[in-house]
N, C-alpha and C positions, 0 to 999 in steps of 0.2 A: 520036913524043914531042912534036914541036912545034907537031904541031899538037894534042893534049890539053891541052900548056898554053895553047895559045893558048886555046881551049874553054874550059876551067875559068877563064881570066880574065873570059872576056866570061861566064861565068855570075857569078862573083862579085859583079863591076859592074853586071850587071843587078837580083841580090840587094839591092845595096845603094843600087838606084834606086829597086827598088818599097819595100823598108822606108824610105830616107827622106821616101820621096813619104807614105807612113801617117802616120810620123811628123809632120813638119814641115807638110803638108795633110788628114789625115787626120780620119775615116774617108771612105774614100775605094769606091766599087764596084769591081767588077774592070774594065766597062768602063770607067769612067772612069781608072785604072788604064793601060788598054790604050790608049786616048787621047793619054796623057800621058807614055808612054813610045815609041810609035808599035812595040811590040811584039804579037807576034799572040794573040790570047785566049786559045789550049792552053799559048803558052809563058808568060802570066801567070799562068794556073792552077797549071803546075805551081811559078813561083817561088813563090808564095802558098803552097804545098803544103807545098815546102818550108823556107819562113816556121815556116811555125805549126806544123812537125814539131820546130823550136828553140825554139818558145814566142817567138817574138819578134810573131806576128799571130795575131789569131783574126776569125772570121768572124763577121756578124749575118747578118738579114736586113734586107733593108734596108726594106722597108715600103712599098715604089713598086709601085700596081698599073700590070702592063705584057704585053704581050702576048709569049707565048715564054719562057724560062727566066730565073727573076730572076737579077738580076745580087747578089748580095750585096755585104755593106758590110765592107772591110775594116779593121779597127781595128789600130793598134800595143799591144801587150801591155803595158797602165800597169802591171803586177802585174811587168817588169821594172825597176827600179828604182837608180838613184842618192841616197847620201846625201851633203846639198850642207852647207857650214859659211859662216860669214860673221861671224870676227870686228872687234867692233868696238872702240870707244875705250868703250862704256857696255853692251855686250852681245855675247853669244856665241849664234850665229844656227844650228839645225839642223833641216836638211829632209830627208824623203823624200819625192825626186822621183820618179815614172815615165815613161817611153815615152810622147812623144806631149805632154810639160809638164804632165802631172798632177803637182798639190803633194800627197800623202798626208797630209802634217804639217808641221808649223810649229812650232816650238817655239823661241821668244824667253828664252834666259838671262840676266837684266838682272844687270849686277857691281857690284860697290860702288868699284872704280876700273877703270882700262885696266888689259887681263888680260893678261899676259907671255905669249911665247910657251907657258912650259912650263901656264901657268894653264888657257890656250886649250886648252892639247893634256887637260887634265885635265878640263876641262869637257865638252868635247866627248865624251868618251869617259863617263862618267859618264851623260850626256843619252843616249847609244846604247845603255848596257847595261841603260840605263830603258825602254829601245824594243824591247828583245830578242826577248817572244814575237811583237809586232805585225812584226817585222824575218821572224823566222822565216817570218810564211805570206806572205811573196811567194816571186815564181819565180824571179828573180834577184837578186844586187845588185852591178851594173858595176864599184863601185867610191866614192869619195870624190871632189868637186871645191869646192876650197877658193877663197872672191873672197876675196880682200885686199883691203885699202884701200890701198894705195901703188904701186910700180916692182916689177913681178914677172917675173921672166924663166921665161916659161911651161917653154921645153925643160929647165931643168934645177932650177925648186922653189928658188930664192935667190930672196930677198926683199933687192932692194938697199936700199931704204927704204920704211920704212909710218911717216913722222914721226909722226902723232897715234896709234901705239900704240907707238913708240920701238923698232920693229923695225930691227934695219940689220944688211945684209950675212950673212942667218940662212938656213939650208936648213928651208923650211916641210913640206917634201914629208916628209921620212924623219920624224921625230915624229908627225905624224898615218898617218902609214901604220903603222907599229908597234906606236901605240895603239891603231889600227881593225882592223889585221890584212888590209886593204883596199889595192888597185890605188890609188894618190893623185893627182892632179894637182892644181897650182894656178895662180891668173891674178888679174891687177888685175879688180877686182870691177865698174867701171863697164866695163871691155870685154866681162865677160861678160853686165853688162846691154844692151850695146849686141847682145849676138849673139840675148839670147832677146828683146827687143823686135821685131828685124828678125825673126824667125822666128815667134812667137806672138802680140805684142804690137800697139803702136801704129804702128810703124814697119815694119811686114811689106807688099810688095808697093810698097814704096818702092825705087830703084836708087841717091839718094842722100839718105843722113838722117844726121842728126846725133842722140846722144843724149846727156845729162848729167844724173847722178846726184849729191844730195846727200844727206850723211848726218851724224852725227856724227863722224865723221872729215874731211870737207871736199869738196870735187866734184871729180870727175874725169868722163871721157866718154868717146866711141867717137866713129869717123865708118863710116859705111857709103858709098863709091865705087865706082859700075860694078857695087851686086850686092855687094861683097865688101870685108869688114872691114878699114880701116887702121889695119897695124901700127905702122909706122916700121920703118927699120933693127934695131933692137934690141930690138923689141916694146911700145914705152914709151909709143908714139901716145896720145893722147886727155888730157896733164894739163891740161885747159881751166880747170881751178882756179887754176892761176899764170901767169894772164892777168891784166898789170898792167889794170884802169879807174879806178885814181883813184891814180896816182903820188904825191899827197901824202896818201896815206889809212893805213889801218892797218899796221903791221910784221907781218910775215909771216915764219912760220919758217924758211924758204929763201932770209930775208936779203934780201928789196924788200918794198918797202911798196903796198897797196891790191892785191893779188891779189884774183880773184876770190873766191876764198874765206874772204880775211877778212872782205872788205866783205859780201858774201850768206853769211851763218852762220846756222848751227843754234843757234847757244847764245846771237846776239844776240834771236832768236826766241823762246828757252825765258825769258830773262831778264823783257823786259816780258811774259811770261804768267803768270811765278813759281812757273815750272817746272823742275828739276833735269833731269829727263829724259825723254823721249819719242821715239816710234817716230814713222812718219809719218802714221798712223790717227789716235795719241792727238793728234798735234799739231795736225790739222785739225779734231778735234772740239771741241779746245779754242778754237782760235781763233775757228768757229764760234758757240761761247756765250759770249766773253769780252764783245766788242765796246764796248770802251776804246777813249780816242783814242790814247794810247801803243802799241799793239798793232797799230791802224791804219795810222799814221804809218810804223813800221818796215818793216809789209807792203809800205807804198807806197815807203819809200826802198831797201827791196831788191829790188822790181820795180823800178825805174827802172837802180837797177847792174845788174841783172840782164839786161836791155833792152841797155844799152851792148855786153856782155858776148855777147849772140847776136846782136847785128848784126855786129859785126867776124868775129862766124864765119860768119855768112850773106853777108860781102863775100870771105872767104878760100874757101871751101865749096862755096857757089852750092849749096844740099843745096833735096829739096823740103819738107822736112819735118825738125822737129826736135822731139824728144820730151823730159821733162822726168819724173823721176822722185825716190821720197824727197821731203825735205820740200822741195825747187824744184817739183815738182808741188802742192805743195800751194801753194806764193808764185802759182802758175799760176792754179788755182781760187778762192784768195780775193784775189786781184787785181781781176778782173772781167776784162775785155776790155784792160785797160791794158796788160799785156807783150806780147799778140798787137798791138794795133795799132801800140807801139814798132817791130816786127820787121818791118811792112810800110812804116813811114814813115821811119825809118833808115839804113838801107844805100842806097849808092851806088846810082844809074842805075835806080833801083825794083827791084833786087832782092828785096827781101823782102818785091813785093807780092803772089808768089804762094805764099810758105813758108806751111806749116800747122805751127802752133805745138801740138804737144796733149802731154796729160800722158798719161805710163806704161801703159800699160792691164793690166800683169800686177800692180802695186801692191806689198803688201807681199813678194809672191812671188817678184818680180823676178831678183833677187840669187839665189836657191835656185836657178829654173830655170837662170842662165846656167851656175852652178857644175854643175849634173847633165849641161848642154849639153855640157862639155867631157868629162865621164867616160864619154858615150855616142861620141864621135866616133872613136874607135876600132872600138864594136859596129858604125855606124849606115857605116862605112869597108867593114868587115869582117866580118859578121854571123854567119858560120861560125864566127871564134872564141868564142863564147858556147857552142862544143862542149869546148873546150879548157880554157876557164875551168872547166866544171861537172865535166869527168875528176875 
């Protein structure tokens, strides 16, 4: 007996080597595959085999003329499927994600104020039962992962605070799971972009990166050390938002003044454009064809706090790389070169003369994949329960 279980473990873990390897590098050949796990070709045949007898891989070909039996291309199964949510202070955000960070859909619900928890849970549910037959022809669906904008204590679905939608002290988890009928999880929304940046994104093949998201809610971030996500004790790592840089600057709702994300806002953004509201697509297109000096001006004095703002994290951090997502990627882009060469002339001792300053590379999708990231890390753990799930 002890030794079957020891056997079924180390098949498990092998399972759930070559499906992440699909995933997270994929499509991937069997050699390469066999490479990459330093396992022998019969026994990644048969884990493949037994992949794609769960619908979690399927095979191509892979299209390399080569001498001897081709190697095919193994793909992770996008047709398995996570739907991701991402409420906001001006929008309720719904995606179907698959296997592998494919976005099926996107569907942006703009509100006419900040939508209460029960609003959220009403919208969102609403937006799925709209999605019904398209839901039905995939092969699975994992489950629900919800980013919040605030303090989320991932293991147990309380939302200690989300200030800019007035959440506090709420279990997020059990209302959307009730509504969807759905496996729920939830997580502060910039950690889960810090997870599928490192994974899909700009920040992938990085061992230490910093990432920070803004949104209409306000910026929060991630750090990536050694390889692997930092939490904090309590899970609450990354509010680089209330980072004082101008101690005599704006009041901030957490009670000190000039946080970072008073001083670098969204809405002082939308104002001189004499825009109500916008995503981060609409807000670079605008800015793009506005080109006013007031519109100018702001760009440049929120790249300059913004500047302050990644250097004292490139002095704490020492990261190679930090990524910039929402509309701080766009302060990125229509900057010019001026935040990047801040971040190299700044920091102490020439630090940050070899950080690579780049913006988001999964864009508006960001947020959807980190949220499907989390409802898969169970399958992608464990890949045999998607047997259990389907009973």
């Amino acid at each position: 007996m002890v030794e079957r279980s020891g056997t079924e473990e180390l098949r498990r873990r092998n399972l759930a080597a070559v499906l992440g390897a699909a995933h997270r590098h994929g499509p991937l050949t069997r050699a390469a595959l066999t490479s990459r796990s330093g396992l022998t070709r019969s026994t990644i045949g048969a884990l493949v085999g037994e992949l794609a007898g769960l619908d979690l891989v399927y095979e191509t070909d892979s299209g390399a003329a080569r001498v001897g039996r081709p190697s095919p291309l193994v793909h992770a199964n996008e047709r398995v499927v996570a739907l991701a949510v991402n409420p906001d202070v001006d929008a309720v955000t719904v995606g179907i994600v698959g296997l592998g960070g494919k976005v099926h859909r996107r569907i942006r619900y703009q509100t006419q104020a900040i939508p209460s928890l029960t609003e959220a849970v009403n919208i969102t549910r609403a937006v799925v039962e709209g999605l019904s037959v398209e839901l039905a022809g995939f092969d699975h669906i994992a489950g629900a992962g919800l980013a919040i904008p605030g303090l989320v204590n991932a293991a147990s679905g309380q939302v200690r605070l989300a200030p800019h939608l007035g959440w506090s002290d709420v279990d997020v988890v059990e209302p959307f799971q009730r509504a969807l009928d759905l496996p729920t999880v939830a997580a502060n929304d910039a950690t889960l972009g810090t997870q599928a940046e490192s994974i899909f994104g700009a920040a992938a093949g990085y061992d230490h990166a910093l990432y920070l998201n803004g949104s209409a809610s306000g910026i929060g971030g991630g750090a990536i050390v050694n390889g692997m996500p930092l939490t904090g004790a309590s899970g609450y790592a990354g509010e680089f938002g209330h980072m004082v840089i101008r101690p005599d600057g704006t009041p901030c709702h957490c009670g000190r003044r000039g946080c970072l994300e008073t001083e670098v806002n969204l809405e002082r953004l939308l104002g001189v454009l004499n825009l109500e509201q916008a995503d981060a697509d609409q807000l670079e297109e605008a800015l793009s064809s506005d080109g006013s000096l007031p519109a100018a001006r702001e760009v440049r004095r929120q790249t300059d706090m913004l500047s302050i703002a990644l250097s004292n994290l490139v002095n704490a951090f020492n990261p190679q790389a930090i990524v910039l997502g929402g509309f701080l990627g766009v302060l990125l882009a229509a900057g010019g070169n001026r935040l990047a060469e801040a971040v190299r002339r700044e920091p102490v001792g020439g630090l940050g003369s070899e950080v690579r300053v780049e913006r988001a590379a999964l864009g508006s999708e960001l947020l959807l994949v980190g949220a499907a990231e989390a409802v898969f890390a169970e399958l992608l753990a464990e890949p045999r329960v998607i047997r259990r799930a389907s009973a």
